[in-house]
BAFI-3210 file (N, C-alpha, C; in Angstrom, 3 decimals, decimal comma, padded with zeros to 6 digits):
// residues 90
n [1|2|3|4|5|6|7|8|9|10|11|12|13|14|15|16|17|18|19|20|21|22|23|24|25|26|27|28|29|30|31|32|33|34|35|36|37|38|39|40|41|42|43|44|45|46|47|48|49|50|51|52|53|54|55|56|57|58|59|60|61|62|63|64|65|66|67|68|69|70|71|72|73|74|75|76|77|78|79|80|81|82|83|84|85|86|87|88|89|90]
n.u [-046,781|-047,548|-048,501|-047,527|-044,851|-042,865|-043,729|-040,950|-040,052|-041,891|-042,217|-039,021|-039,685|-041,797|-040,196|-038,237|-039,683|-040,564|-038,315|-036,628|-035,688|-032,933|-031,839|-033,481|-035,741|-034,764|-032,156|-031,077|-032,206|-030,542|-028,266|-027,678|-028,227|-026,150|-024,243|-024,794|-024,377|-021,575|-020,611|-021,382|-019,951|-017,746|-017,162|-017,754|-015,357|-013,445|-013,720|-013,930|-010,857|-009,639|-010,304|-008,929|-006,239|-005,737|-006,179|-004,367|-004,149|-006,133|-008,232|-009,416|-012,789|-014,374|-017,286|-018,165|-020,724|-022,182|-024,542|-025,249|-022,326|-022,868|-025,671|-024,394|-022,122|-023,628|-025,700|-023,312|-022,351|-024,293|-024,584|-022,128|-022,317|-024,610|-023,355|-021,479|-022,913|-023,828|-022,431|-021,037|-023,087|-023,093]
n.v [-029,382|-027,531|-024,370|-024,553|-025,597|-028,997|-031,630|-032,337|-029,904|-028,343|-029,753|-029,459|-026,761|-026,325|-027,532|-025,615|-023,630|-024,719|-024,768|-023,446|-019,949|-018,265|-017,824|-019,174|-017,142|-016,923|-017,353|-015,429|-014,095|-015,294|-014,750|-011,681|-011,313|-012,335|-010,815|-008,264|-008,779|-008,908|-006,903|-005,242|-006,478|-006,344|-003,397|-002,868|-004,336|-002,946|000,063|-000,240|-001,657|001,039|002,728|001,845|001,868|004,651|006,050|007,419|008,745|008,330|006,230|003,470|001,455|-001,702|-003,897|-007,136|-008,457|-011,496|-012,675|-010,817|-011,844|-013,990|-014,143|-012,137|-013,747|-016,140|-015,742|-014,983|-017,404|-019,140|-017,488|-018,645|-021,292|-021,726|-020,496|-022,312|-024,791|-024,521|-023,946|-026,431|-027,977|-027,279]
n.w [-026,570|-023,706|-022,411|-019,378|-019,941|-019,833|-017,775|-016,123|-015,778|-014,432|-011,694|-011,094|-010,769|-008,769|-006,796|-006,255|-005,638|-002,941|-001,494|001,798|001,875|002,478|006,182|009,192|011,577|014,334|014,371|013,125|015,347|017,437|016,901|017,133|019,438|020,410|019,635|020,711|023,045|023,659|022,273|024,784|027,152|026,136|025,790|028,660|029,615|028,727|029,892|032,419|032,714|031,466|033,470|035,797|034,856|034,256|036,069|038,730|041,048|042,048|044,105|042,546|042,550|041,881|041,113|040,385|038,727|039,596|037,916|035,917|034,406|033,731|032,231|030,169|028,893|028,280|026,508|024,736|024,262|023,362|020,717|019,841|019,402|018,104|015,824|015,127|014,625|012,547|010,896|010,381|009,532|006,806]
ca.u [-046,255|-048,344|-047,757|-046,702|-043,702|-042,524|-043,774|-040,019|-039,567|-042,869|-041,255|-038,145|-039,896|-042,639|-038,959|-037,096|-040,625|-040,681|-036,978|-036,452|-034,300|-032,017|-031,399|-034,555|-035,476|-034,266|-030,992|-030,791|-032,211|-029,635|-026,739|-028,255|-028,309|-024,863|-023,615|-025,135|-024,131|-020,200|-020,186|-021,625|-019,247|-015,953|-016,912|-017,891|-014,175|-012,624|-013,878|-013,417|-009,370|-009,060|-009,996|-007,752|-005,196|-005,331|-006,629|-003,322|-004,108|-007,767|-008,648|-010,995|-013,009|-015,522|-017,848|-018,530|-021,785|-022,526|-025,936|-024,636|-021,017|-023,614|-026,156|-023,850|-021,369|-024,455|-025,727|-022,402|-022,574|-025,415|-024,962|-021,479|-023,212|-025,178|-022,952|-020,774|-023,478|-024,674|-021,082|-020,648|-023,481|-022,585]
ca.v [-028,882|-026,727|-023,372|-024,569|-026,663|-030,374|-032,203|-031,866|-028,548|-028,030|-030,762|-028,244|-025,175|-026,989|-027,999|-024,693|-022,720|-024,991|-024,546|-022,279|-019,621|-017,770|-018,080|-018,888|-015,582|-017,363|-018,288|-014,295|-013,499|-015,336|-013,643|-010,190|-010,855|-012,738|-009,451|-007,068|-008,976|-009,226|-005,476|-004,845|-007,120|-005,578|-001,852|-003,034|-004,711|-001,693|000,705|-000,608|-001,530|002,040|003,158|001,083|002,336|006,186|006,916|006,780|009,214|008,053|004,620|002,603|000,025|-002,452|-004,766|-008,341|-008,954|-012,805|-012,493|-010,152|-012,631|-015,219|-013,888|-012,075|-014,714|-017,552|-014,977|-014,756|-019,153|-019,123|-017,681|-018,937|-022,464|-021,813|-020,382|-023,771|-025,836|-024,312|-024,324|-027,693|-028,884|-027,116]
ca.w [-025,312|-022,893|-021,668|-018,363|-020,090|-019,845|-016,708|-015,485|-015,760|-013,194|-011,089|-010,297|-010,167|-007,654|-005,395|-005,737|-004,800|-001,620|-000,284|002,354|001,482|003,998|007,708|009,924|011,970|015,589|013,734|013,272|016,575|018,684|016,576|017,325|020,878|021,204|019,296|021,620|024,495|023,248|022,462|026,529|027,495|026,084|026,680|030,037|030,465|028,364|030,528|033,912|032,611|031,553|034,611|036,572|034,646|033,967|037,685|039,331|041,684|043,070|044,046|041,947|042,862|040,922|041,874|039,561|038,878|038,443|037,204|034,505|033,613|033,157|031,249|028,408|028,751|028,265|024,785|023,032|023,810|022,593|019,388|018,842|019,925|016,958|014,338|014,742|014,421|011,308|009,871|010,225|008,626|005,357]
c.u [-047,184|-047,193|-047,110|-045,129|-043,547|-042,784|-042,420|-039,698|-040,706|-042,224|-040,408|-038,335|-041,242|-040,941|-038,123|-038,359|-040,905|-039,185|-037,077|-035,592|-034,293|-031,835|-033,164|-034,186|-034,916|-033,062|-030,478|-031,146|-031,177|-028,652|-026,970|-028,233|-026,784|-024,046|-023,479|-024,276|-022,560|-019,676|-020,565|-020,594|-017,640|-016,384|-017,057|-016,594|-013,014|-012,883|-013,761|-012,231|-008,862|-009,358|-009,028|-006,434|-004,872|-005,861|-005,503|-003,802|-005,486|-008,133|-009,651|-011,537|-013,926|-016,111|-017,971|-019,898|-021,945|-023,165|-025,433|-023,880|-022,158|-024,462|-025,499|-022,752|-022,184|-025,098|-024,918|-022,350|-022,982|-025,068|-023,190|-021,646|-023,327|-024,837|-022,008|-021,510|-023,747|-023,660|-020,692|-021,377|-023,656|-021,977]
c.v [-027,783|-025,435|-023,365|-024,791|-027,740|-030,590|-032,332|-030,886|-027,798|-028,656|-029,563|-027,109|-025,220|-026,699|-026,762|-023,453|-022,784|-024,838|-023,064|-021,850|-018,584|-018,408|-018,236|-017,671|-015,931|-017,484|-016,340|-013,572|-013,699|-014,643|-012,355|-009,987|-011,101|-011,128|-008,379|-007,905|-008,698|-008,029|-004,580|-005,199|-006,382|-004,024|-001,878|-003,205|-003,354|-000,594|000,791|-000,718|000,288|003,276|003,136|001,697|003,750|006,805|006,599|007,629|008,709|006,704|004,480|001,511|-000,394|-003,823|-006,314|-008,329|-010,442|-012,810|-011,674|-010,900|-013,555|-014,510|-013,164|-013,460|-015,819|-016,833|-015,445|-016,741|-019,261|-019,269|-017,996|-020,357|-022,800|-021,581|-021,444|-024,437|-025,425|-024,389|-025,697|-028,301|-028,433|-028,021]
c.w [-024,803|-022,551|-020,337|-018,799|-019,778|-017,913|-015,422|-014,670|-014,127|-011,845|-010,120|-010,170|-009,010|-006,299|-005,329|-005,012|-003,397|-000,821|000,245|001,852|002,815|004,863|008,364|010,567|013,193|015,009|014,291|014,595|017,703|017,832|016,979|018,771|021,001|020,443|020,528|023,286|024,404|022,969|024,338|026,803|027,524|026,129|028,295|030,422|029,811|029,204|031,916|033,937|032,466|032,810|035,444|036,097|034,478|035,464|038,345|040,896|042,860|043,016|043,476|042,267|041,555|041,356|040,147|039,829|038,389|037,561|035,809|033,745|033,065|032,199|030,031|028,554|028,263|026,883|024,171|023,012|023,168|020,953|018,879|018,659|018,245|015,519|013,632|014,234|012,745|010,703|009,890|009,362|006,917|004,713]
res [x|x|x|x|x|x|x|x|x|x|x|x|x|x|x|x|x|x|x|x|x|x|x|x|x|x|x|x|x|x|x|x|x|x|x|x|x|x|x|x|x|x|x|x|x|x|x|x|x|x|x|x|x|x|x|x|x|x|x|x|x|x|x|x|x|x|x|x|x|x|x|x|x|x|x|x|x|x|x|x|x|x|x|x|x|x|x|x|x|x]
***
């Protein structure tokens, strides 16, 4: 027997040296954004409600931005898009 070990044994330490391990880094980049976008998102709608509600005395207004609903709204898709897909194929 050689110091490598049995022709096997190289075999599975050849196939566990080539598996990826973890998450690709895009996998982790869209979660990082749909995060960030999903924490904008609800201080954005927490903060505009508690306006609305503790200003009794002074009118509030607020404008919608589409461009904004869409882009965090089309993030947190994104990465919950992606955290289905990847749970499924477990």
């Amino acid at each position: 027997m050689s110091r490598e070990g049995a022709p096997a044994e190289r075999e599975k330490a050849a196939e566990r040296a080539a598996a990826p391990a973890g998450r690709p880094i895009w996998v982790l980049f869209v979660y990082a954004l749909g995060i960030v976008a999903a924490v904008i998102f609800a201080f954005s709608v927490l903060f505009t409600l508690g306006a609305v509600v503790l200003s009794d005395d002074v009118p509030v207004s607020y404008d919608l931005s589409v461009p904004a609903i869409v882009l965090w709204g089309g993030l947190m898709l994104a990465a919950l898009a992606v955290w289905i897909s990847r749970r499924r194929r477990r």
